[in-house]
C-alpha positions as CSV (number, residue, x, y, z in Angstrom):
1,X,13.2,43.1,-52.0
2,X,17.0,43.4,-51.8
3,X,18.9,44.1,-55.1
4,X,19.8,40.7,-55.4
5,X,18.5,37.6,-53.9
6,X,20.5,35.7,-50.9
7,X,19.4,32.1,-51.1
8,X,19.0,31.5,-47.2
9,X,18.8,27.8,-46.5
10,X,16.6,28.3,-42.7
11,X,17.6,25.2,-40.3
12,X,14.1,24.4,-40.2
13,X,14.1,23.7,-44.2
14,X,17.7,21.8,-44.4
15,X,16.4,19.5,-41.5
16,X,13.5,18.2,-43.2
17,X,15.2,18.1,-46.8
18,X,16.1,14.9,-44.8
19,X,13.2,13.3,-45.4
20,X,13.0,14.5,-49.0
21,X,9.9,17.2,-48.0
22,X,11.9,20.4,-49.2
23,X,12.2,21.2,-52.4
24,X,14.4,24.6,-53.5
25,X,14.8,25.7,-57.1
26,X,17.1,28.4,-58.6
27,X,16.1,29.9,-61.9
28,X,17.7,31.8,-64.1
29,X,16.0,33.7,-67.3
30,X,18.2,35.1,-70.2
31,X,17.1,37.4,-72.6
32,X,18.0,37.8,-76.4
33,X,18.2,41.4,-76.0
34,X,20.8,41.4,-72.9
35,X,18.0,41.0,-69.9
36,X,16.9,38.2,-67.4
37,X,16.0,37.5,-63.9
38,X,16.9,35.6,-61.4
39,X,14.1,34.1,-59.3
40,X,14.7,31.3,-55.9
41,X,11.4,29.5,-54.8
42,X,11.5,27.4,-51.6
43,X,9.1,24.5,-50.9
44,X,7.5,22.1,-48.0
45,X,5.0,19.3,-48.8
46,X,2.0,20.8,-48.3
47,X,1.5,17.8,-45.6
48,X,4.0,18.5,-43.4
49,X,3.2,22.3,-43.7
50,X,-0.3,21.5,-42.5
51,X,1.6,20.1,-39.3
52,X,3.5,22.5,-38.4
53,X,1.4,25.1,-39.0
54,X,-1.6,23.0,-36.7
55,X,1.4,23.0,-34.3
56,X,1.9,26.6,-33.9
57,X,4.4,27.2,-37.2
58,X,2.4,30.1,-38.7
59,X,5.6,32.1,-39.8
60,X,7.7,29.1,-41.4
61,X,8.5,31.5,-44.6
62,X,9.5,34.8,-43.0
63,X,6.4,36.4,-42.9
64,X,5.8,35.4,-47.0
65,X,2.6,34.0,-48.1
66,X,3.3,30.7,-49.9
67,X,1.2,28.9,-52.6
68,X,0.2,25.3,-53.4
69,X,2.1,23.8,-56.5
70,X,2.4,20.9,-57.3
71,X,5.9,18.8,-58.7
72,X,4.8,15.4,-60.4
73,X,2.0,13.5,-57.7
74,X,3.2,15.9,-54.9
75,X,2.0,19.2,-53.6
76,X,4.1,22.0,-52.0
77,X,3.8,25.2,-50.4
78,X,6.1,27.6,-52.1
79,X,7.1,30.9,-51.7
80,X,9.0,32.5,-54.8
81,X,10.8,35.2,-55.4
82,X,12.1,36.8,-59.1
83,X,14.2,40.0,-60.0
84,X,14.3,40.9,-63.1
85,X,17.9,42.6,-64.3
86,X,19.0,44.3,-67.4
87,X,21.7,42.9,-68.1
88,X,24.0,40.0,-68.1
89,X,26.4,40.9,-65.9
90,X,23.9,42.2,-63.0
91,X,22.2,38.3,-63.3
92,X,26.3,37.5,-63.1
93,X,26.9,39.6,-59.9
94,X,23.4,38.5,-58.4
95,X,24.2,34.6,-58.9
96,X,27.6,35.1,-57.2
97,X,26.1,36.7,-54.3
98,X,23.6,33.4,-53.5
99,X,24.6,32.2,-49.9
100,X,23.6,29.5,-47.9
101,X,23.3,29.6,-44.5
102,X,24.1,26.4,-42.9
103,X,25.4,27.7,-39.4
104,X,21.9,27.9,-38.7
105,X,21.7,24.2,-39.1
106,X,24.3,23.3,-37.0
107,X,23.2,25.1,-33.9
108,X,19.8,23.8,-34.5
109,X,21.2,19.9,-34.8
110,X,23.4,20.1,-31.5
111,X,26.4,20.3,-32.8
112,X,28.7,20.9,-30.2
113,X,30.9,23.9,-29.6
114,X,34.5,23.5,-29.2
115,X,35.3,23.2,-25.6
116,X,37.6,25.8,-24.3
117,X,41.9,25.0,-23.8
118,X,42.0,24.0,-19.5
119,X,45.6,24.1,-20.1
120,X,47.6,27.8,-18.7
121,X,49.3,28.3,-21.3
122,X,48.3,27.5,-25.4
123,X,51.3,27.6,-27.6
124,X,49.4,27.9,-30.6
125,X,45.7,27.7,-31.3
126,X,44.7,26.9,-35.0
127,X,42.0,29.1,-36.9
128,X,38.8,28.4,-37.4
129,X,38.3,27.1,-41.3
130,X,35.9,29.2,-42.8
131,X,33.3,27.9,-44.9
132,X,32.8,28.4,-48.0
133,X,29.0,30.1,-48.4
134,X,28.9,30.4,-52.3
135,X,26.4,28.8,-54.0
136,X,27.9,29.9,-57.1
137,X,31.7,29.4,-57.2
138,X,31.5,31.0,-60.8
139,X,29.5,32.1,-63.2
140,X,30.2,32.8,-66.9
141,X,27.6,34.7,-68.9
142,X,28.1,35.8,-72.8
143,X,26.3,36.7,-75.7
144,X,28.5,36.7,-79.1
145,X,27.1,38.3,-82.0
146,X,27.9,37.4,-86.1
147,X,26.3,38.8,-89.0
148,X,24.5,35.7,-89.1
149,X,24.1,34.1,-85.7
150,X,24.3,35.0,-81.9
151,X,25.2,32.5,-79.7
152,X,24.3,32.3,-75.8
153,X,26.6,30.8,-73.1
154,X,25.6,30.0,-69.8
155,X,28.7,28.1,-67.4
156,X,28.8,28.0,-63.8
157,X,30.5,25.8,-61.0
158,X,28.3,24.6,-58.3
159,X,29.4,24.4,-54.7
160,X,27.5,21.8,-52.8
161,X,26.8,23.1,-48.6
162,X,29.2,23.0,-46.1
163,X,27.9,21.7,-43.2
164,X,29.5,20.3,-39.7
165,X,27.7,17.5,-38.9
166,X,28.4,14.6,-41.1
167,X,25.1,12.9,-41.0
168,X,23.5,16.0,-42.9
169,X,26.6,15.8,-45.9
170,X,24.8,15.0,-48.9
171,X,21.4,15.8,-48.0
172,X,20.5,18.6,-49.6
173,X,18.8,18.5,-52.9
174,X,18.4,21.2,-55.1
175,X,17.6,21.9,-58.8
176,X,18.4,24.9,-61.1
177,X,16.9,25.8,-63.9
178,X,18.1,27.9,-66.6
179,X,15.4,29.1,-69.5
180,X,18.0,30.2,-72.6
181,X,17.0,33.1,-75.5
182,X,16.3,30.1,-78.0
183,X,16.9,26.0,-78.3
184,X,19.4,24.7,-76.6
185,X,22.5,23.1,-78.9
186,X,24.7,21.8,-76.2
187,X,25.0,21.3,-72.8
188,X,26.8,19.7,-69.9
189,X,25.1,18.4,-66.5
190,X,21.6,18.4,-67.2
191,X,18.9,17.5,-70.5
192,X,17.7,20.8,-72.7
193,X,14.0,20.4,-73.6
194,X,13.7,22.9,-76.6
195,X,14.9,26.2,-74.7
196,X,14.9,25.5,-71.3
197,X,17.3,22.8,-69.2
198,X,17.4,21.6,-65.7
199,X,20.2,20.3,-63.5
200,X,19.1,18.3,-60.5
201,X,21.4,18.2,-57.4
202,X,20.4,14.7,-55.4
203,X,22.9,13.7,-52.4
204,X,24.8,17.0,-53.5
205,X,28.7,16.8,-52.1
206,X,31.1,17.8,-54.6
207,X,31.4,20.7,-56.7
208,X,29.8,20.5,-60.4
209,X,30.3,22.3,-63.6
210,X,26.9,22.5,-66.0
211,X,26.5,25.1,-68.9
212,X,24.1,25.4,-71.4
213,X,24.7,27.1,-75.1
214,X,21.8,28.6,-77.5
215,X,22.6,29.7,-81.3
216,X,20.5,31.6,-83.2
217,X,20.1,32.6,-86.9
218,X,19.6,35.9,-87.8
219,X,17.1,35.5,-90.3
220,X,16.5,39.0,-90.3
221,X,19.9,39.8,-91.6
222,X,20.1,37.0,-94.0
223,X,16.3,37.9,-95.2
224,X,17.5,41.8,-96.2
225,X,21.1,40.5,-97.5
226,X,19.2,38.7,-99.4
227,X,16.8,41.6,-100.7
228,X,19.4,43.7,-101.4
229,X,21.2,41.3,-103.6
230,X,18.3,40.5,-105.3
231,X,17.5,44.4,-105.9
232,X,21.3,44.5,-107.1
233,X,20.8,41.9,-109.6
234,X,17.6,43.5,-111.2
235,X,19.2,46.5,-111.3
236,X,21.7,45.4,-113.2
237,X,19.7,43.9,-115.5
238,X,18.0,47.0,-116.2
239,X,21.1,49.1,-116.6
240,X,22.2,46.2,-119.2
241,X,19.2,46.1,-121.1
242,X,19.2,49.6,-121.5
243,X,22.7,50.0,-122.7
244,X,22.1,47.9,-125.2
């Protein structure tokens, strides 16, 4: 497995997200101690992978060995894949990296190529726009540490896919899910259950913000500040009592 994960959206995949029969989720795992992973899992109902696969489709996931799961009453045939990374910033860099692929999808829609200039002589010929591939536009990871709390921070902006052909804009469905160090205390874009949140992308077009923040107590601290004041205390009652 590469470093870090490239989230390839195949043209087979984006065409039948049309229909609602892909599913794609993006996880992300942080750790208390400054470790996570990143994992990307890619599904087909398991229906219309029987059909293709009957039809001569035996390689649909690169060569990967998917698995049933199922996602409420349906049933898809997913292929996962997680690296774990020790620390923050390597999830950071790996999330930034995430691509998708949607020239593949254009080709395989018949989109048509820009016809060449008949004319002599071109005065000036525009450049191509290039797309921007970033699943990610930004990520922001932290982890602040007090005496007697740490707090978590997860923000990111989302770029929906670029794609060519406007009958595929907004098609594309996708759902991240981020599993924080303890309960979640605030959060924008999705609904925390307990530690983990997820943010659903349905008809996805425009770029979106969503963040998530954890606190947690440092009972361990507080517990032995606590101790020790109390072993200060009888000390000093000692040392009175002896005195007098």
């Amino acid at each position: 497995m590469k470093k870090n994960i490239t989230l390839l959206l195949t043209a087979l995949m984006l065409v039948f997200a049309l229909t609602g029969c892909v599913r794609t989720d993006i996880g992300v795992t942080l750790n208390k101690n400054g470790t996570g992973s990143v994992s990307a899992s890619f599904g087909i109902e398991k229906s219309v992978y029987d059909q293709l696969t009957a039809l001569g489709g035996s390689d649909l996931f690169d060569g990967k060995t998917p698995e049933a799961v199922k996602y409420g009453d349906t049933t898809y045939m997913t292929v996962t894949e997680t690296k774990e990374y020790g620390s923050y910033e390597e999830i950071k860099e790996a999330l930034l990296e995430m691509t998708y692929d949607t020239d593949k999808l254009d080709s395989f829609t018949g989109e048509d190529e820009p016809e060449d200039d008949p004319s002599d002589y071109t005065l000036y010929q525009p450049e191509t726009e290039k797309k921007n591939v970033k699943v990610f536009d930004s990520v922001n990871l932290e982890k602040t540490e007090g005496i007697f709390y740490s707090v978590y921070t997860f923000r990111a902006t989302v770029n929906p896919p670029e794609v060519d052909n406007d009958q595929l804009k907004g098609a594309y469905k996708m759902t991240i899910t981020v599993n924080m160090p303890d309960k979640i205390t605030q959060s924008k874009g999705g609904t925390p259950d307990g530690k983990a949140i997820v943010f659903d992308f349905d008809d996805f077009t425009e770029v979106s913000e969503i963040a998530a923040v954890s606190e947690v107590n440092n009972y361990g601290v507080i517990i032995g500040i606590c101790a020790a004041l109390l072993v200060a205390a009888v000390v000093f009652v000692i040392v009175i009592k002896r005195k007098k």
